[in-house]
C-alpha positions in Angstrom: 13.5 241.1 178.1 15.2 241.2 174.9 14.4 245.1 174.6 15.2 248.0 176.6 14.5 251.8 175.9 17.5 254.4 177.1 18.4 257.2 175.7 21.3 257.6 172.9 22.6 261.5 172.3 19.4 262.5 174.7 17.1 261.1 171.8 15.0 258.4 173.3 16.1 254.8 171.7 15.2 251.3 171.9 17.7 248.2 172.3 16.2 245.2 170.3 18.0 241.9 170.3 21.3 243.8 170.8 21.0 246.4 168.4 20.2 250.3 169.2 17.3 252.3 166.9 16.3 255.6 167.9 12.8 255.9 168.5 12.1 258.6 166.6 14.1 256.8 163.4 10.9 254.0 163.8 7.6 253.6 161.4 4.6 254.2 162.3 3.7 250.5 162.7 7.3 249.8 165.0 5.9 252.5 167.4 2.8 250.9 168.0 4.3 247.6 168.3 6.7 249.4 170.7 4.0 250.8 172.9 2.1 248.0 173.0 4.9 245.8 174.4 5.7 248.6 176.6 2.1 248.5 178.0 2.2 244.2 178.0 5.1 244.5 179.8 4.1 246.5 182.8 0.8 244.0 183.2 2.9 241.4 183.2 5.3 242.7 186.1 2.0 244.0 188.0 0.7 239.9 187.8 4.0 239.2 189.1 3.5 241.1 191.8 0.2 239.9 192.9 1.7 236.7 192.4 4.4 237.3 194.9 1.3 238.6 196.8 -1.2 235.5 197.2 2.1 233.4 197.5 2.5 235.6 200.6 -0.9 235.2 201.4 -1.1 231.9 201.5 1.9 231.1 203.2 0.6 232.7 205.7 -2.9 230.7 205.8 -0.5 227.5 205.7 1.5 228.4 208.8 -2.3 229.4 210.5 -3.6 225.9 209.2 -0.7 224.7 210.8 -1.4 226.2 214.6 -5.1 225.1 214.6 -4.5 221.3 213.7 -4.7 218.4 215.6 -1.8 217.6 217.7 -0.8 213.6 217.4 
């Protein structure tokens, strides 16, 4: 992601595009934006996960398919 939030002088900060701004030093209107990438990005890395989960899955269906077909 283009953002990250670490901390600068133990004040909580946020990178953005390269460029450090303290948390605290945000409007209003940046926090909430803030937060509500912060809460978009965490659904997006729990669908990735159940992504890697049903590919999983159904790699494992695939190799059973596999066992109980025909032999030519």
């Amino acid at each position: 992601t283009p953002w990250s939030t670490p901390k600068m002088n133990d004040q909580p900060k946020v990178t953005i595009d390269g460029k450090d701004y303290l948390i605290s030093d945000l409007s209003d209107e940046a926090k909430a934006e803030l937060g509500s990438m912060t809460v978009v990005d965490q659904k997006i890395a729990n669908l990735n996960q159940e992504i890697a989960i049903m590919q999983t899955a159904r790699n494992a269906y695939a190799r059973a398919l596999g066992a109980v077909l025909p032999k030519n």
